[in-house]
VEXKETOR-311428 format. One record per atom (N, C-alpha, C): residue number from 0; residue in one letter; x, y, z. Coordinates in Angstrom, 1 decimal, always signed. Layout:
residues N
 fiti seke     c1     c2     c3
  NUM    A      X      Y      Z
...
This chain:
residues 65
 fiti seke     c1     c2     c3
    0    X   +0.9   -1.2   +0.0
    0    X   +0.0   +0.0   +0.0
    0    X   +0.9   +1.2   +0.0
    1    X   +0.6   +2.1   -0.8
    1    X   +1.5   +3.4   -0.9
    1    X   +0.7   +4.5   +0.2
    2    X   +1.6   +5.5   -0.4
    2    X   +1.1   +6.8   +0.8
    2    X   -0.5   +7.6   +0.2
    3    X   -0.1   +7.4   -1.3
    3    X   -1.2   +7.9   -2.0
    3    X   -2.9   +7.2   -1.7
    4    X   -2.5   +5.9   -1.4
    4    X   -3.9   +5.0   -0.9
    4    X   -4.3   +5.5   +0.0
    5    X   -3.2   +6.0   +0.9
    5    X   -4.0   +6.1   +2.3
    5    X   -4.3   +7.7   +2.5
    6    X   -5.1   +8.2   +1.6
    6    X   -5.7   +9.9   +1.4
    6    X   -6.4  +10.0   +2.3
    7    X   -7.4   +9.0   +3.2
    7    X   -8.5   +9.5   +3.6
    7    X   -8.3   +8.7   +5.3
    8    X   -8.6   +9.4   +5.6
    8    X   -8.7   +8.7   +7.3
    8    X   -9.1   +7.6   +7.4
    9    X  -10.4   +6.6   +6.7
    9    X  -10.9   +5.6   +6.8
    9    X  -10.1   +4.4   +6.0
   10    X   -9.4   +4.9   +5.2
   10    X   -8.5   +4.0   +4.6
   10    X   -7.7   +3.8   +5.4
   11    X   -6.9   +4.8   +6.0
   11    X   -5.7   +4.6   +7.5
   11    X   -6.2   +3.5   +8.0
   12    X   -7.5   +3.9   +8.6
   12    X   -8.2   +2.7   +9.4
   12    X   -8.2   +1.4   +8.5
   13    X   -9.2   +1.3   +8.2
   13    X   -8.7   -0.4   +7.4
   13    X   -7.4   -0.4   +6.8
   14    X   -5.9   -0.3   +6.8
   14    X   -5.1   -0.4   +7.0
   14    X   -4.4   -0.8   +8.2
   15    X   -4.7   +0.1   +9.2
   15    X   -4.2   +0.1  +10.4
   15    X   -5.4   -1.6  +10.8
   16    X   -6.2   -1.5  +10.7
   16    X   -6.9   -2.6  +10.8
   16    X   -6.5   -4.0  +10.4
   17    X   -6.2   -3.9   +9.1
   17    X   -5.5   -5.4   +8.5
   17    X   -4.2   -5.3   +9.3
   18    X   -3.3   -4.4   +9.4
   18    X   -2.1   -4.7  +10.2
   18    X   -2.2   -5.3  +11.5
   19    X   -3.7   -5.1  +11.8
   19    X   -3.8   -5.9  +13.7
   19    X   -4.1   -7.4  +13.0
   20    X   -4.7   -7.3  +12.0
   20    X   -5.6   -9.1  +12.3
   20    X   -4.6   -9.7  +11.5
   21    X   -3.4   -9.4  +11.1
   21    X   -2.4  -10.1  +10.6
   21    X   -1.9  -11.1  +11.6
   22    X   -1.5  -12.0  +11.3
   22    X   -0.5  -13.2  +12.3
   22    X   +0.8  -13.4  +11.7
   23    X   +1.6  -12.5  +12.0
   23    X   +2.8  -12.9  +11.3
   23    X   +3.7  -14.4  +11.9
   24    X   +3.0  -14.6  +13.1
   24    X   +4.1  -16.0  +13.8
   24    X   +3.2  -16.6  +13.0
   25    X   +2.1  -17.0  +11.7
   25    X   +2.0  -18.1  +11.0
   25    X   +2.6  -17.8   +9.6
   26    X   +3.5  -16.8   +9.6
   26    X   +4.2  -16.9   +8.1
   26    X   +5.1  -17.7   +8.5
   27    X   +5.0  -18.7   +7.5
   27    X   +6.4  -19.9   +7.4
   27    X   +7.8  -19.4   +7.5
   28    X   +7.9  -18.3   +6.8
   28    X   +9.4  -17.5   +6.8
   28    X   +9.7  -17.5   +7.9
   29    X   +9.0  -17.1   +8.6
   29    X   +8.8  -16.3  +10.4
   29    X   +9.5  -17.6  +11.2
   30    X   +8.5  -18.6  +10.9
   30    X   +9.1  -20.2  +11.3
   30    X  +10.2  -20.4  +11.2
   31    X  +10.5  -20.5  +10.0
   31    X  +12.2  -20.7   +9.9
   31    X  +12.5  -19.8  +10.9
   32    X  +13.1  -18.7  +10.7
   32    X  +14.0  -17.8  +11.3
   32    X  +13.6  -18.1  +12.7
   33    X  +12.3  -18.2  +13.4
   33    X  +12.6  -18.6  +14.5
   33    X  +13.6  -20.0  +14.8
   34    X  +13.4  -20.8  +14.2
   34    X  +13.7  -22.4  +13.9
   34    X  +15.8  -21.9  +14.3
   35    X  +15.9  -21.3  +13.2
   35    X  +17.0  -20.9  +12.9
   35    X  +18.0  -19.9  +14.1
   36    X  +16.7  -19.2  +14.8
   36    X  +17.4  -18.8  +16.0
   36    X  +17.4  -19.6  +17.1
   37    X  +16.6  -20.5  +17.4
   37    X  +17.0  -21.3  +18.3
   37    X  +17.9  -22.6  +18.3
   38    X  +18.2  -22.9  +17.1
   38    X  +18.9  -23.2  +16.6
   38    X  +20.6  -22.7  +17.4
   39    X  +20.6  -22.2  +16.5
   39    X  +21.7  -21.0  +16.8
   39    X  +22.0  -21.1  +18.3
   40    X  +21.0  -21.0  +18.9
   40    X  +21.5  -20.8  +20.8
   40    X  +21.9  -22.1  +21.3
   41    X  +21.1  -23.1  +20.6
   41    X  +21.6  -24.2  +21.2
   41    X  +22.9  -24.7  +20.7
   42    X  +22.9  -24.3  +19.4
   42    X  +24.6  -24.7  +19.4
   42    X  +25.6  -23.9  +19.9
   43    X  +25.5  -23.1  +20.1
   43    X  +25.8  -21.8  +21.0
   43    X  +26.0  -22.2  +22.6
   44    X  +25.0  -22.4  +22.9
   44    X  +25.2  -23.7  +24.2
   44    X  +25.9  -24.8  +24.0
   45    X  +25.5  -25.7  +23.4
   45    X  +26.9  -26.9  +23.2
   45    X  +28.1  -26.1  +23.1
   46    X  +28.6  -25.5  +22.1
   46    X  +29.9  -25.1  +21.6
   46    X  +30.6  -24.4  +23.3
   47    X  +30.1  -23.8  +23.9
   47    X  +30.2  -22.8  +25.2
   47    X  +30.6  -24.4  +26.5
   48    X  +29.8  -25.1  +26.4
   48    X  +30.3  -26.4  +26.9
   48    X  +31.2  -27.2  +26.9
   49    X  +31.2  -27.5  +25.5
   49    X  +32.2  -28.7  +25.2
   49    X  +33.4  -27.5  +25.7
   50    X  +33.3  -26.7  +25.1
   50    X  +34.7  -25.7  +25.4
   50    X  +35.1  -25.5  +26.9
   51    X  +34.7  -25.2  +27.7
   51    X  +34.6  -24.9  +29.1
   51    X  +34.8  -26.8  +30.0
   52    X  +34.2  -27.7  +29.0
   52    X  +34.5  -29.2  +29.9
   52    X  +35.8  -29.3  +29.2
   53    X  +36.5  -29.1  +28.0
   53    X  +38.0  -29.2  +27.6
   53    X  +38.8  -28.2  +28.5
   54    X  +38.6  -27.3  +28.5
   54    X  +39.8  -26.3  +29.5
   54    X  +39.7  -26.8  +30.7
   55    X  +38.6  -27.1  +31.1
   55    X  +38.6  -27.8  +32.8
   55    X  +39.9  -29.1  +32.7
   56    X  +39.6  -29.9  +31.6
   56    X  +40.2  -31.5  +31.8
   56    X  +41.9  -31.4  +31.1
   57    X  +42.0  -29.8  +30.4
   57    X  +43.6  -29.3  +29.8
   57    X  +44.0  -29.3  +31.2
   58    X  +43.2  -28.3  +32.1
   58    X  +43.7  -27.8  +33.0
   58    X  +44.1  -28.9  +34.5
   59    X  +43.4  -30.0  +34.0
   59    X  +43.5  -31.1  +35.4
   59    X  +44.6  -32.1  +34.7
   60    X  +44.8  -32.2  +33.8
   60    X  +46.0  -33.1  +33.0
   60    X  +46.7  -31.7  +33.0
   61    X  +47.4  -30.5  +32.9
   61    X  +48.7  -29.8  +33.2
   61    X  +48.8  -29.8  +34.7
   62    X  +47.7  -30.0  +35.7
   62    X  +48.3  -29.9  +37.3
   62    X  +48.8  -31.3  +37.3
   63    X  +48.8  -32.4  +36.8
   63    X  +49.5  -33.7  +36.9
   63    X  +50.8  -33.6  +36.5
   64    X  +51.2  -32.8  +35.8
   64    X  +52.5  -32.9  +35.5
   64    X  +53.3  -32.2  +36.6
């Protein structure tokens, strides 16, 4: 919708109207990208782990020597 459509105040409104009854958490795109960020954190969590249980067990095999 351009700027020119919305000439009259009742157009604003049913504009501003369809933008409420929209659902964008059922656009599929939306899905992905959420998919995709959580995604992302949990590997972000693993990677933050495994890293953090390796420096612990570097660090307990150099106090043995």
């Amino acid at each position: 919708m351009t700027t020119a459509d919305l000439n009259s105040l009742e157009a604003l409104r049913r504009y501003a109207q369809s933008l409420a009854d929209r659902r964008p958490e059922d656009d599929p795109r939306v899905r992905r990208m959420q998919f995709a960020k959580q995604a992302t954190w949990l590997f972000m969590l693993t990677l933050t782990f495994v890293g953090y249980h390796l420096l612990d067990k570097m660090g307990e095999a150099l106090s043995l020597l």
